[in-house]
BATI-829711 format. One record per residue: residue in one letter; z, y, x of N, C-alpha, C in turn. Coordinates in steps of 0.05 Angstrom, whole numbers, padded with zeros to 5 digits, always signed. Layout:
N
AZYXZYXZYX...
This chain:
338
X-00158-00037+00615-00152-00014+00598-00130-00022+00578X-00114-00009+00574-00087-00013+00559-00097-00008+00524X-00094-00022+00509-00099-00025+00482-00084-00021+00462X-00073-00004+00443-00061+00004+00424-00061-00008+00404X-00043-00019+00393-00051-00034+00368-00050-00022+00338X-00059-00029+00322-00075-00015+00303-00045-00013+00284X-00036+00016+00264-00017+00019+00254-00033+00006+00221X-00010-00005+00212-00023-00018+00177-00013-00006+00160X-00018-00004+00130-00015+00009+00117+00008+00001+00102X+00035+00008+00100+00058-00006+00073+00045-00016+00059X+00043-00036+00047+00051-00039+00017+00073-00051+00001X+00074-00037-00023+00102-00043-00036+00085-00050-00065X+00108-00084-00063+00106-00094-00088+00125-00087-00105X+00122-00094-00134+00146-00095-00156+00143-00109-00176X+00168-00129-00177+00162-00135-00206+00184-00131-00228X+00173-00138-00248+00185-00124-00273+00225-00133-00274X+00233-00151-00258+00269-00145-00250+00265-00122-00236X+00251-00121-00222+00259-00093-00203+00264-00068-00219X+00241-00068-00233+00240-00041-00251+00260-00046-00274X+00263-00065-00276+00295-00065-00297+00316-00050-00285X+00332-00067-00260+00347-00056-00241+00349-00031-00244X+00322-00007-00245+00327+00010-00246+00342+00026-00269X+00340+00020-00289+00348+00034-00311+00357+00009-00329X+00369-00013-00324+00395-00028-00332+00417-00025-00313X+00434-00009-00313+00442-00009-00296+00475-00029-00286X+00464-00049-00293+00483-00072-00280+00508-00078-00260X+00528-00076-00265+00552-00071-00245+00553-00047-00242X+00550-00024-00255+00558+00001-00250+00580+00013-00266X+00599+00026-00250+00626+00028-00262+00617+00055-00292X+00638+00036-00310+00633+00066-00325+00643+00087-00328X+00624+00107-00332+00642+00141-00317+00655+00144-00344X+00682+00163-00332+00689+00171-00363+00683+00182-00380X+00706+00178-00404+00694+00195-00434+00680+00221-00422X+00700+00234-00408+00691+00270-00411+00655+00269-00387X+00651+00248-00380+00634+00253-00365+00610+00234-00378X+00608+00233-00394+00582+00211-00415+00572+00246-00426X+00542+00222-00421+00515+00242-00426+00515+00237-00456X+00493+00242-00474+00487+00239-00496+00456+00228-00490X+00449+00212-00508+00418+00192-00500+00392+00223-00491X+00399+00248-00502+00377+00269-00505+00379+00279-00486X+00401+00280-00472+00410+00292-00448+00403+00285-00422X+00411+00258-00429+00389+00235-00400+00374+00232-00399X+00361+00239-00418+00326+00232-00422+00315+00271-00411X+00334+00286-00413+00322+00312-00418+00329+00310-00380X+00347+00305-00377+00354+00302-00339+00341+00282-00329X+00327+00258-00339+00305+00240-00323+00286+00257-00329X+00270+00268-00351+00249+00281-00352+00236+00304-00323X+00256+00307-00321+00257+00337-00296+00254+00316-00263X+00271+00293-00266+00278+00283-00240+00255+00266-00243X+00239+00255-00258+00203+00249-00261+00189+00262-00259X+00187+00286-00265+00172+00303-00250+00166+00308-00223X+00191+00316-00205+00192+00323-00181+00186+00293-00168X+00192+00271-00180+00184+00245-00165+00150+00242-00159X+00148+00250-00185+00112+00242-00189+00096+00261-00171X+00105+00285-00163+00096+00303-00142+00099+00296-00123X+00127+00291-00111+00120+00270-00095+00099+00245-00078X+00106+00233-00109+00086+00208-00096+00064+00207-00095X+00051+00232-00113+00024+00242-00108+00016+00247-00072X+00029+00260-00071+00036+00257-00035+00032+00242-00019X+00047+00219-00043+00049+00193-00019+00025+00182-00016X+00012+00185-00048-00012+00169-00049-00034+00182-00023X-00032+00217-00029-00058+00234-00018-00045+00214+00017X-00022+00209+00029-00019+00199+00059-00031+00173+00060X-00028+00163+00047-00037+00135+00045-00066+00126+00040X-00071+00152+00033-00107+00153+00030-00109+00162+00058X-00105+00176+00070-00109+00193+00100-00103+00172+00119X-00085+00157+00105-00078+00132+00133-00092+00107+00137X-00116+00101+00109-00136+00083+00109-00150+00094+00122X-00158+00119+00119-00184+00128+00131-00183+00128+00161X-00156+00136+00162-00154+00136+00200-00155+00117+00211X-00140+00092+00193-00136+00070+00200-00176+00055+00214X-00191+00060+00182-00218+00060+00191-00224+00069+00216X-00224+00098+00225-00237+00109+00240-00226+00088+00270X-00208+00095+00266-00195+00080+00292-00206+00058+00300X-00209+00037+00281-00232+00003+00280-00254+00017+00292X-00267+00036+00286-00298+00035+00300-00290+00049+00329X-00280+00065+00326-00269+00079+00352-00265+00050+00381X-00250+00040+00370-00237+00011+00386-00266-00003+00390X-00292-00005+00374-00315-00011+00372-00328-00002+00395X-00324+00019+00389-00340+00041+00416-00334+00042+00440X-00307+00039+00439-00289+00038+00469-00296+00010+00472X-00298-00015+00469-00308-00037+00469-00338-00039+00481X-00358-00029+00475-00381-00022+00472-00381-00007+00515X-00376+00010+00509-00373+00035+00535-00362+00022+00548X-00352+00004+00554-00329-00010+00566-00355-00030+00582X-00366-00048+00558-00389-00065+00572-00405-00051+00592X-00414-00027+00577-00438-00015+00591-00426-00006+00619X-00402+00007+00627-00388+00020+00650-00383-00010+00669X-00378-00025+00657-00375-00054+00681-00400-00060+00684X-00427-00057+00673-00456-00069+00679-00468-00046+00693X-00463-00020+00694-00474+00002+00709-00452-00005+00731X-00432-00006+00731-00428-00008+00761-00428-00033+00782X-00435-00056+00763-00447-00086+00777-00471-00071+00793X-00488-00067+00775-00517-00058+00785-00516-00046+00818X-00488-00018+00804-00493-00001+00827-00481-00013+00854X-00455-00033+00851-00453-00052+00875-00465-00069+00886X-00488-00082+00865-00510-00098+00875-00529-00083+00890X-00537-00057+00887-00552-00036+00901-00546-00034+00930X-00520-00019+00925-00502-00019+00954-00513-00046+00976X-00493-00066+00963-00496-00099+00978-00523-00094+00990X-00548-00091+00972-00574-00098+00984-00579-00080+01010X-00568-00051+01006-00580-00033+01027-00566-00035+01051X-00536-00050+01047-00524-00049+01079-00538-00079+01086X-00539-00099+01070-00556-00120+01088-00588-00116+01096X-00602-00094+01086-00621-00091+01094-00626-00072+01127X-00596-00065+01130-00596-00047+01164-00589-00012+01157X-00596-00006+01130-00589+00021+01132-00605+00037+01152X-00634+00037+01169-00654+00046+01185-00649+00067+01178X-00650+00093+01193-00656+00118+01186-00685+00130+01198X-00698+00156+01194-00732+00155+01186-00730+00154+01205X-00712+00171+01233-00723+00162+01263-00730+00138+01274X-00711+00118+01272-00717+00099+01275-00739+00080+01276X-00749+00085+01251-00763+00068+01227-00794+00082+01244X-00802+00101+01255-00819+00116+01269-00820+00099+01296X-00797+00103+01302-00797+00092+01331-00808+00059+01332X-00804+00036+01305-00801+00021+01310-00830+00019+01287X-00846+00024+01269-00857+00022+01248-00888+00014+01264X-00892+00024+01288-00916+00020+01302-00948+00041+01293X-00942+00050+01278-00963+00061+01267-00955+00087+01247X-00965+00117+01241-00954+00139+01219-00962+00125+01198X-00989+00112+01185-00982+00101+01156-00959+00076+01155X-00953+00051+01179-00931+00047+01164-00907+00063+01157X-00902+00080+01172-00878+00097+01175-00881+00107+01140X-00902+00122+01140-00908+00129+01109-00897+00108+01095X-00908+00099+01090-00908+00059+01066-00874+00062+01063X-00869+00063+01095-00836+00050+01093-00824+00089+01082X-00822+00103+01090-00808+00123+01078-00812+00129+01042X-00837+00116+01031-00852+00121+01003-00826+00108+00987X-00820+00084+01007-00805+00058+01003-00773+00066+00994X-00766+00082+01018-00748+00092+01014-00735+00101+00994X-00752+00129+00987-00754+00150+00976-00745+00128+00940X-00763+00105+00934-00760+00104+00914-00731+00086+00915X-00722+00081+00935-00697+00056+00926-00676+00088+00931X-00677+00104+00943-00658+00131+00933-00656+00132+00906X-00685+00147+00892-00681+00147+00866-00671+00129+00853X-00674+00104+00847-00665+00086+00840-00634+00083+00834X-00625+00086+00864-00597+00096+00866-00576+00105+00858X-00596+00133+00849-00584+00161+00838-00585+00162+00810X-00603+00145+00794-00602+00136+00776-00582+00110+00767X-00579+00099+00781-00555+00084+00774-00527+00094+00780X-00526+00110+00797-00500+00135+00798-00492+00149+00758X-00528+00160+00759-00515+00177+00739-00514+00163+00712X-00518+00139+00718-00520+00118+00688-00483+00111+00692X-00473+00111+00714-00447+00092+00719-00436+00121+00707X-00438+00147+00720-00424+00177+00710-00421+00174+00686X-00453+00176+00671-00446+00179+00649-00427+00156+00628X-00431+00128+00635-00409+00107+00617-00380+00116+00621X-00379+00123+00645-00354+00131+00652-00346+00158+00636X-00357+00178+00638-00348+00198+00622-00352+00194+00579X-00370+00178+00576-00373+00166+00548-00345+00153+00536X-00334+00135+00560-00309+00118+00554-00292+00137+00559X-00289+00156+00569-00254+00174+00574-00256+00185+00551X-00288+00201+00538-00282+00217+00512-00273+00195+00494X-00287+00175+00487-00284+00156+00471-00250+00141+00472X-00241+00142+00495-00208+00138+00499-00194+00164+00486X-00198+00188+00488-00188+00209+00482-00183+00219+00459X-00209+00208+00441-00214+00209+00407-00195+00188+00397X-00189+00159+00417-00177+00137+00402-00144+00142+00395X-00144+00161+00424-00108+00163+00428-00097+00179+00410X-00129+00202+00397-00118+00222+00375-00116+00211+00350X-00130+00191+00349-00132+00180+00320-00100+00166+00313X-00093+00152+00344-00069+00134+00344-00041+00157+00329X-00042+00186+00351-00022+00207+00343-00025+00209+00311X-00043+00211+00305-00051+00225+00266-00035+00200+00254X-00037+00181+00258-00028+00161+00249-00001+00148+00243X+00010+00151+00277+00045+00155+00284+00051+00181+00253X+00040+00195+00262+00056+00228+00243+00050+00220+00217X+00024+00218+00204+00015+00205+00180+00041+00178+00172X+00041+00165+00181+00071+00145+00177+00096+00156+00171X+00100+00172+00189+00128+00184+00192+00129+00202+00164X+00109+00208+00157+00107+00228+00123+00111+00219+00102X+00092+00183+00100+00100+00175+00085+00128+00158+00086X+00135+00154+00114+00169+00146+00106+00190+00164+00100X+00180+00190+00101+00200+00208+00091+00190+00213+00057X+00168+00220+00057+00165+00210+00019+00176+00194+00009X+00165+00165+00023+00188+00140+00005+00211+00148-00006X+00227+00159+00029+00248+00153+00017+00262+00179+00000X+00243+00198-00006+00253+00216-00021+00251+00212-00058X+00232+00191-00059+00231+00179-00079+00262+00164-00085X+00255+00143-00070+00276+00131-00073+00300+00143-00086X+00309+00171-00067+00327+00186-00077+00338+00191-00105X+00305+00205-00122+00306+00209-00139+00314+00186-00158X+00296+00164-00147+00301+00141-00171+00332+00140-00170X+00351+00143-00153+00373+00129-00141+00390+00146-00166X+00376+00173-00167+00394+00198-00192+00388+00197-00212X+00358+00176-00213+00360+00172-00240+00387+00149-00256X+00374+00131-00232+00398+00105-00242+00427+00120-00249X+00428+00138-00234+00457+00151-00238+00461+00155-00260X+00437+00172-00273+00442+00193-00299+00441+00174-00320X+00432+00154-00315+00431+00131-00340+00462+00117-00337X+00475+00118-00315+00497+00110-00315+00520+00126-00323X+00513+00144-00329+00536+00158-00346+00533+00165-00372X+00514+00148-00390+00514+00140-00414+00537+00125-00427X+00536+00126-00446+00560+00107-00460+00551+00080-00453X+00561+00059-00458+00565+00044-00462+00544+00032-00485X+00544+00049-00503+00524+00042-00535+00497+00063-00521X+00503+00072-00514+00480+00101-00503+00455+00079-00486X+00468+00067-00470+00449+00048-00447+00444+00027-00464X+00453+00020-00477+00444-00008-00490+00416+00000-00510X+00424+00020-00534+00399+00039-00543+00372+00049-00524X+00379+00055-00502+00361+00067-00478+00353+00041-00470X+00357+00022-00466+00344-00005-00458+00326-00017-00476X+00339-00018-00505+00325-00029-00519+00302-00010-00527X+00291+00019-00531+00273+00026-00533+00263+00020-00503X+00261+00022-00480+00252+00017-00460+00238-00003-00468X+00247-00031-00468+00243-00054-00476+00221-00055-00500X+00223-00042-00520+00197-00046-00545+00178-00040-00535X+00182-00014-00523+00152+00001-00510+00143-00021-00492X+00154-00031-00474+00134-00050-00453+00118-00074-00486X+00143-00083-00495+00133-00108-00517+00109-00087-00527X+00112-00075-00547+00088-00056-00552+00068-00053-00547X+00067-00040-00522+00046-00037-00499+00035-00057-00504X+00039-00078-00492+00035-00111-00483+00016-00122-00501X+00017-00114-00533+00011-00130-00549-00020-00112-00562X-00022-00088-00541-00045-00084-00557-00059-00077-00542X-00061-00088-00511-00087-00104-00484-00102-00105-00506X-00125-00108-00502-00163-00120-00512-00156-00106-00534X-00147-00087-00543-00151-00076-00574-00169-00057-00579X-00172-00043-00559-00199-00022-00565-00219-00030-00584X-00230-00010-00599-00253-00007-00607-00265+00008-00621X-00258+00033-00602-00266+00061-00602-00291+00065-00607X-00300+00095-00605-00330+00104-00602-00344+00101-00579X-00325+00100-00554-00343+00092-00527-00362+00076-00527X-00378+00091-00502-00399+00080-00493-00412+00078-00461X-00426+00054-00464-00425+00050-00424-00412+00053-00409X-00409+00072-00385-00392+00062-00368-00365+00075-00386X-00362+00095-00399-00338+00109-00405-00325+00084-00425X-00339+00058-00436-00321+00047-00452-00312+00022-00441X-00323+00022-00403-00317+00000-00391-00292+00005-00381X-00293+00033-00379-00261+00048-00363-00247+00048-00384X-00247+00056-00408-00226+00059-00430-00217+00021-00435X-00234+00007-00436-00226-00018-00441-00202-00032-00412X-00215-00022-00396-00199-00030-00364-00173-00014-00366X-00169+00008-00377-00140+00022-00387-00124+00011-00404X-00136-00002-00427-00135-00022-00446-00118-00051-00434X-00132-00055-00414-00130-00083-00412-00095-00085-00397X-00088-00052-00380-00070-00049-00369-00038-00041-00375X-00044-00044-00409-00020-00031-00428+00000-00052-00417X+00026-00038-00414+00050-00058-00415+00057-00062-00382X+00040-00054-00375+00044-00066-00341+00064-00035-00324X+00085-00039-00309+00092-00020-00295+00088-00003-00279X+00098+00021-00291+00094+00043-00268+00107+00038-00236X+00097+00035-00214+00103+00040-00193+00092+00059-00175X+00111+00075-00162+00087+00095-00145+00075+00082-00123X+00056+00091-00118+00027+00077-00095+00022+00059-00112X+00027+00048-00136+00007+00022-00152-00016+00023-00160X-00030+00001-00150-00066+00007-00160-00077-00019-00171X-00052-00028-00187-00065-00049-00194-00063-00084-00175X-00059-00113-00183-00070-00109-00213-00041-00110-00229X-00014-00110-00219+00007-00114-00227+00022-00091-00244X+00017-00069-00222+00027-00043-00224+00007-00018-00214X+00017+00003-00236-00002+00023-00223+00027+00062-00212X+00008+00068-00213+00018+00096-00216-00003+00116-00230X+00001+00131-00235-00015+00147-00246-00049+00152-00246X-00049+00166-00225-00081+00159-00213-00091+00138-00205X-00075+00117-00200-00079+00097-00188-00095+00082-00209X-00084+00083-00238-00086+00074-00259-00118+00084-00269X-00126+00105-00266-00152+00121-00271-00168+00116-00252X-00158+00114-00230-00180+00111-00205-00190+00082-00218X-00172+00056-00218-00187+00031-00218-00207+00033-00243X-00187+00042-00267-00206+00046-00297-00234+00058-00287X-00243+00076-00265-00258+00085-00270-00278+00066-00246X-00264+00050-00236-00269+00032-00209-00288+00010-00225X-00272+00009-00252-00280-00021-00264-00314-00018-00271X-00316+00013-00281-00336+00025-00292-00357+00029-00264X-00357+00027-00240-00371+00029-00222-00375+00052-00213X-00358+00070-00222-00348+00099-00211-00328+00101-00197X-00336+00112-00173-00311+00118-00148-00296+00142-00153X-00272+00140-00157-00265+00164-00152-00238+00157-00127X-00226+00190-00121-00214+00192-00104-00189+00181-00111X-00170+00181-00091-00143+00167-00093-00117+00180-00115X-00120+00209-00108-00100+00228-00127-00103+00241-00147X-00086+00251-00159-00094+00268-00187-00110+00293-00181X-00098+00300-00151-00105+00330-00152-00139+00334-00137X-00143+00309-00121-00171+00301-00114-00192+00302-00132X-00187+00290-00149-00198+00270-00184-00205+00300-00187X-00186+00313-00205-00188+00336-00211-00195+00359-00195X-00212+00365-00173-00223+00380-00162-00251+00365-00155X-00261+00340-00150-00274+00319-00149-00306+00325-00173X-00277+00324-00203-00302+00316-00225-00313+00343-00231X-00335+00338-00250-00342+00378-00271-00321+00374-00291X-00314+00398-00294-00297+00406-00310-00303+00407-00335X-00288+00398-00362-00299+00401-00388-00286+00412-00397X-00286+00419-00433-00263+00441-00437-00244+00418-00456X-00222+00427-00461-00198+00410-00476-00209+00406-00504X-00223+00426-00511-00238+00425-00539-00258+00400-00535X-00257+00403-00515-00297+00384-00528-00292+00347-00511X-00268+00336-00509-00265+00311-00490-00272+00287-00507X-00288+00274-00493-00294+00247-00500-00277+00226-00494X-00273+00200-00502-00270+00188-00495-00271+00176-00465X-00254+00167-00444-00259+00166-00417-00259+00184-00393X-00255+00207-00404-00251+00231-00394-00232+00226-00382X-00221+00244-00361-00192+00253-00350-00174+00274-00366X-00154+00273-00362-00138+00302-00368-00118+00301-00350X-00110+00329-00340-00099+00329-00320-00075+00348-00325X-00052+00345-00308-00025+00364-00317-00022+00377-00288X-00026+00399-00285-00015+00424-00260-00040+00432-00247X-00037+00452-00232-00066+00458-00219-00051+00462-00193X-00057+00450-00166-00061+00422-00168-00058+00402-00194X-00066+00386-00197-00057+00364-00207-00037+00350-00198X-00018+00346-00215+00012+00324-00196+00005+00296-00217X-00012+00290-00240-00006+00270-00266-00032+00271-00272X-00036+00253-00279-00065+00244-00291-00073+00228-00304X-00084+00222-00332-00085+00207-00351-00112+00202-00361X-00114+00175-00382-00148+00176-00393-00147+00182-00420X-00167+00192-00430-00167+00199-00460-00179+00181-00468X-00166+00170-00496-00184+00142-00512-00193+00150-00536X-00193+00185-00545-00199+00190-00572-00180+00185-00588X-00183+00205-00609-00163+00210-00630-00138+00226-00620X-00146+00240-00601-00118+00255-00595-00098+00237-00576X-00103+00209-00566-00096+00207-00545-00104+00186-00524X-00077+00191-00508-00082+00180-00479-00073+00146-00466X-00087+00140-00456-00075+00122-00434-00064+00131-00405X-00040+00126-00400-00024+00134-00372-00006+00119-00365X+00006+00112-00337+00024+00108-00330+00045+00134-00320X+00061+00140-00338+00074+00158-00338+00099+00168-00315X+00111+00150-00309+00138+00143-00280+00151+00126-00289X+00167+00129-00259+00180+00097-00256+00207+00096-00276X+00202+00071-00284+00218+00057-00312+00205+00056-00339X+00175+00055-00337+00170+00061-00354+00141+00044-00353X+00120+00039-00368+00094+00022-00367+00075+00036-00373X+00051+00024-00367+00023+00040-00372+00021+00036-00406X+00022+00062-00419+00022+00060-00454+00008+00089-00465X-00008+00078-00491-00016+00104-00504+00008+00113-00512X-00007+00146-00505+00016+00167-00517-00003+00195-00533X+00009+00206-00548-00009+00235-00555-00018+00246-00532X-00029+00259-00534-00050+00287-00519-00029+00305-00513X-00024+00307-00537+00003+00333-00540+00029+00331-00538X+00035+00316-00529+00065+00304-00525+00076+00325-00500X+00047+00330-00475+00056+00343-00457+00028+00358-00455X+00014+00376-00457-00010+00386-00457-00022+00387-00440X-00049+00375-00432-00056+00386-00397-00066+00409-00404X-00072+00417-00369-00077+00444-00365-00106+00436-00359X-00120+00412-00354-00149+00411-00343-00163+00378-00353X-00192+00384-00358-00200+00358-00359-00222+00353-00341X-00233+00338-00337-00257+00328-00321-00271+00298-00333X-00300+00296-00323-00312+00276-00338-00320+00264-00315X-00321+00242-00310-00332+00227-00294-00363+00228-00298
């Protein structure tokens, strides 16, 4: 039987040159006077081109969750076909060992066996005889049928899982690289800053990670149990970069960043924002605790943790690090509690 080999999942590392690269933008010619942005302007044209990224990669994440799972199913599937495979070569040993015995035994038919048996009860004895190495037979027929028909379904489920998978791939290589894209316009839009414009835009870049960085293990909020094991695991992740599909422990992305926080706490949640947020009970914006979710779009495309006092922990997009920010900086539309 011809064997397919199992499709694996990307993964993409980054480290913090990379994410410089992006928004230092190094050897890039500078555009002219009449074509320089102003610092509010680039930030107001990355703002928009982060958006549509983060939707995106929400995407990428929801494929990449679909392509573990298949990837799973497929392992047991290959299990099974493995399995059916044994049983179909030992039902039909049997049934050739069957065969073998009855042609070296003469194959007698009942006339015969009359003519030659000497007596009606042997004739009986020997036809009783018969009768049961038939059944026997026919039972090993329909034991060999059925492995055989067990393994074609079981081939037929494998080959579909293989197709979901091919296509599942092909989605997320067209997400990638539509990300990519974006990042590619962001680098752009930062490149038609001044000269003094990019250097300013770097160096706040730059504080926020130092920033971030320096206030890991600082919690010590009102949380409690698991919600202050997740707020501390959000905590522990200030300073570290946004990458999309990141889950840690280098880099995260958005949900990625909430899922583990809430991973740390011994709560599963799903892979995406917009999962999470259809997943948890809903609470109201008025009444959030600490550890909570809050969520931006319905779907959800962004997803953040609340640490009290009005704000959040997030990894916000790429060029940028997992850092508290207000509540209100961008308002969600939804919360949920684990």
């Amino acid at each position: 039987m011809a064997t397919t080999s199992r499709v694996r999942i990307p993964t993409f590392g980054a480290t913090i040159a990379v994410l410089a690269a992006i928004f230092v933008p190094t050897g890039i010619g500078q555009a002219s006077p009449s074509s320089n942005l102003t610092l509010a302007q680039a930030k107001a044209q990355l703002a928009v081109l982060d958006t549509r990224a983060e939707k995106i990669a929400e995407s990428y994440d929801a494929a990449n969750s679909k392509l573990a799972a298949l990837q799973h199913k497929a392992a047991l599937t290959e299990k099974e076909l493995a399995r059916d495979q044994a049983q179909l070569d030992k039902s039909e040993q049997k049934l050739a060992a069957s065969a073998a015995a009855a042609y070296r035994s003469g194959g007698l038919d009942a006339t015969m066996s009359l003519v030659t048996s000497g007596t009606p009860q042997t004739f009986l004895d020997q036809t009783s005889t018969l009768q049961e190495v038939s059944h026997f037979q026919a039972s090993q027929l329909a034991a060999a049928d059925l492995a055989q028909r067990t393994m074609s379904a079981a081939q037929v489920l494998h080959n579909a899982e293989v197709a979901q998978q091919k296509a599942t791939l092909a989605t997320i290589s067209k997400q990638r690289s539509a990300i990519n894209s974006l990042v590619a316009q962001e680098h752009a839009v930062v490149g038609r800053l001044s000269a003094a414009a990019q250097a300013a835009y770097t160096a706040q870049q730059n504080a926020v990670a130092v920033h971030e960085t320096a206030l890991r293990g600082s919690y010590d909020g009102p949380a409690s149990g698991q919600a202050a094991a997740a707020v501390e695991f959000a905590y522990a992740q200030l300073g570290k970069p946004y990458v999309y599909g990141g889950t840690g422990p280098d880099s995260y992305d958005c949900s990625g960043l909430t899922m583990e926080s809430w991973a740390a706490a011994g709560v599963s949640l799903p892979r995406t924002a917009a999962d999470q947020q259809a997943a948890l009970p809903a609470v109201s914006l008025g009444d959030l605790e600490p550890g909570d979710l809050v969520f931006y779009g319905d779907p959800a495309y962004h997803t953040a943790i609340y640490i009290g006092g009005g704000r959040i922990i997030q990894a916000p997009h790429t060029g940028t690090v997992v850092q508290i920010s207000s509540l209100y900086d961008m308002p969600p539309t939804s919360a949920g509690r684990p």
